[in-house]
N, C-alpha and C positions, 0 to 999 in steps of 0.2 A: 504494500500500500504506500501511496504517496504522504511523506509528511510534512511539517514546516505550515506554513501559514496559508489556511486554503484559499482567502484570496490572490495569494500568487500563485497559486496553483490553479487558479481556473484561467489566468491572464498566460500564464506560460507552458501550461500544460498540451501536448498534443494530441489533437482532437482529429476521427476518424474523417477521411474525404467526406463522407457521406451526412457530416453535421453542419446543420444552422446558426448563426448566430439569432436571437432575439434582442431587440432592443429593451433595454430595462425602463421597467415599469414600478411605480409606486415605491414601496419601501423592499421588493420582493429583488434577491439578485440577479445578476445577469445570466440566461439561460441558453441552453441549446436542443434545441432540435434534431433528434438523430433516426433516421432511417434506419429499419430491420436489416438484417441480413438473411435470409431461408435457406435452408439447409434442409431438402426434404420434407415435412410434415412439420420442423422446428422453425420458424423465427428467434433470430438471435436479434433481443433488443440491445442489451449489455453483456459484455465480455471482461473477463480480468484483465488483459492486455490493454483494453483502451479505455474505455467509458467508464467502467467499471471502478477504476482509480478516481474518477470523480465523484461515482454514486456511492461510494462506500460507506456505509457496512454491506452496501446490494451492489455484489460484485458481480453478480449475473443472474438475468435477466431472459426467460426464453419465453415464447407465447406458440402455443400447437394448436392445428385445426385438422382435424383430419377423419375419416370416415372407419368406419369400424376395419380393423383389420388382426390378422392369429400373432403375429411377432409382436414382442414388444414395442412400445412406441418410445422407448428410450429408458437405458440404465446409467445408473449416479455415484460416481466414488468423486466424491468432494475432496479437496484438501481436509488436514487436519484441523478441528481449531474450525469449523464453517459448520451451519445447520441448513438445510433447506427446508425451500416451503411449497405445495404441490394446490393451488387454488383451482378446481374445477367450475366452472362457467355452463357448461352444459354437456349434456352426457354419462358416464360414469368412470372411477379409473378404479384400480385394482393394483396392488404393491404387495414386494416382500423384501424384506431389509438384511441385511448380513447376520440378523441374530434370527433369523426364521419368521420371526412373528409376519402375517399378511393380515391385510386392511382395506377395506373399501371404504371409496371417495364419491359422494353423491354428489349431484349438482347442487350449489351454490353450498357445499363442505369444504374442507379443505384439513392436508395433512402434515404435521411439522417433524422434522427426522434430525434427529442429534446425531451426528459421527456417523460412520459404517457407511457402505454402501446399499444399493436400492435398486431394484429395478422396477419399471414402472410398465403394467399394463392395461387398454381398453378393458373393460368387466366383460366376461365373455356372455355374460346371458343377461346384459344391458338393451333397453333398446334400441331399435335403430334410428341412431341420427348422431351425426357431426360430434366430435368428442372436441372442446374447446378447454382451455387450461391456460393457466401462468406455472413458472416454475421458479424459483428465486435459491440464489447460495447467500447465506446471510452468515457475513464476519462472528465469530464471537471475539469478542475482547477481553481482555485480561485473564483468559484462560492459562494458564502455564505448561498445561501436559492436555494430551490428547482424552478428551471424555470419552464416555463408552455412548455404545450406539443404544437409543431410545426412540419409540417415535409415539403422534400422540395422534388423534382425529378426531376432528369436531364436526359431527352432524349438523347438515343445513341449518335444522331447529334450532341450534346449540347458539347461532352464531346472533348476538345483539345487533339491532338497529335503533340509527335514530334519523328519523326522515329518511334521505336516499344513501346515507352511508350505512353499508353494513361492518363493523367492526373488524377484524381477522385478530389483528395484533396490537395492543396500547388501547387508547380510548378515543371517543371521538361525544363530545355532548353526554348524553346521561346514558353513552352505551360500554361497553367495556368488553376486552377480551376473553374469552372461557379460556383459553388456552392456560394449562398449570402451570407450564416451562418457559412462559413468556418472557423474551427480556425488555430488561428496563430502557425509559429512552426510545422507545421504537413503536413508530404508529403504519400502519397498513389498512388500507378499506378497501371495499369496493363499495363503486358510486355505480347509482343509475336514477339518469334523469330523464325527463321528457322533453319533449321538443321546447326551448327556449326556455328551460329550466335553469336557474343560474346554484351556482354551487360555489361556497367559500368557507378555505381553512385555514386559521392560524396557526399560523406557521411558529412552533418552539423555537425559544432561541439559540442558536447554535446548530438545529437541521439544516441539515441537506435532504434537499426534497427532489420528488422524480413523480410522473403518473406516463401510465401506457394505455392506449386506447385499444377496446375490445370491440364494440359496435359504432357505429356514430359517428359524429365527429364535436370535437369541443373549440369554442372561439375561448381564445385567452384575453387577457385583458390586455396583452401588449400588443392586439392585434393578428396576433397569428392562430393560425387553426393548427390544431394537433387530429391527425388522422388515425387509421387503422396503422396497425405495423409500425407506430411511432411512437419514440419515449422522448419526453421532454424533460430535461435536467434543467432543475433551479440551484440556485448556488447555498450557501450556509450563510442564513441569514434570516433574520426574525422579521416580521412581517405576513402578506397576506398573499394566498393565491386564490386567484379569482377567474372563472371560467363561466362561458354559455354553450347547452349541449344545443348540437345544431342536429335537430332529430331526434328520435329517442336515442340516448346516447349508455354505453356500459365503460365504463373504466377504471383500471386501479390506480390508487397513489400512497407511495410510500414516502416515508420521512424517520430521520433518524438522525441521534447525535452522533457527530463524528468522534472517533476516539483516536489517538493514536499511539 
């Protein structure tokens, strides 16, 4: 990970061909706009190697769409010291982790995995339609030795809302995360708005914020739209993001204190 002072790391840092700059707005930092990369049935929003050093503790970032199929839709041996996080959207998934335990993932559940490796399957006797998902590697910090592998799952029901965020990780208004292993410092929703529904979060001091668009499209308040297959990085900075979904719109957004 990148260290030193992150705003000289967002002015000197190098950033993929494939990113925008945004003109800064409000009290929120200056952002970018980065275009997926696909890989198959995978978009890669964020990667360790580029983006990833900015979004950090979300050092990667994958979004899948893909129609039922018998192989795995992808297996996970994270670095040491990193959790990930498996958000289903629609469809169903099905896992089994390096200590045997297997777990089903319903729509709108979602599954968190400490250490170990994973593979990750479509549910074989799900229905048929489109299997949509986020995947996230989330830094742990101040770990000093590698943890052992745990993982945890929270049913659709499980998952608090308040208005159109639904909580995953941290809080968001009077909603909170079920998750038991949750770490501190770290907020994750997903959002779903309606057409020209405006959506606004205050931003902790000291995040670093990012959201990726699943359906829809969102106008930002710096003027730019964020699309399907796009992550938008904001910088580490306190203040407000503010957005209008243009259509019914689905997307995630995380924030987190950076650590280093």
């Amino acid at each position: 990970m990148l260290r030193g002072d992150v705003r000289a790391m967002f002015r000197s840092a190098a950033r993929p061909h494939d990113a925008r700059s945004i003109v800064t707005a409000g009290r929120r930092g200056t952002a970018l706009v980065v275009n997926g990369r696909r890989h198959g049935p995978v978009t890669r929003l964020i990667t360790p190697w580029d983006t990833g050093q900015l979004a950090s503790p979300f050092v990667l970032i994958n979004y899948a769409e893909v129609e039922r199929r018998a192989r795995p839709l992808f297996g996970s041996l994270p670095p040491s010291r990193i959790t990930t996080l498996a958000v289903v959207l629609n469809g169903e998934l099905s896992f089994e982790d390096s200590t045997g335990r297997r777990g089903e993932v319903a729509a709108a559940g979602f599954a968190w995995m400490k250490a170990g490796s994973t593979v990750w399957h479509e549910r074989r006797h799900s229905v048929h339609e489109p299997l949509r998902m986020f995947h996230l590697w989330i830094a742990q910090f101040g770990a000093q030795t590698a943890c052992a592998a745990a993982s945890e799952c929270i049913a659709p029901n499980e998952v608090e809302q308040d208005g159109p965020v639904r909580v995953l990780l941290g809080e968001f208004g009077r909603a909170r995360s079920r998750l038991r292993q949750a770490p501190a410092d770290l907020n994750l929703f997903h959002v779903r708005l309606k057409d020209r529904q405006h959506f606004r979060y205050t931003v902790p001091d000291g995040h670093v914020t990012w959201l990726a668009v699943d359906r829809g499209a969102l106008q930002l308040q710096a003027g730019e739209r964020a699309l399907w297959e796009q992550v938008v990085l904001f910088g580490d900075c306190a203040g407000t993001v503010e957005a209008q979904a243009d259509g019914e719109t689905s997307f995630v957004l995380g924030s987190a204190r950076r650590r280093t």
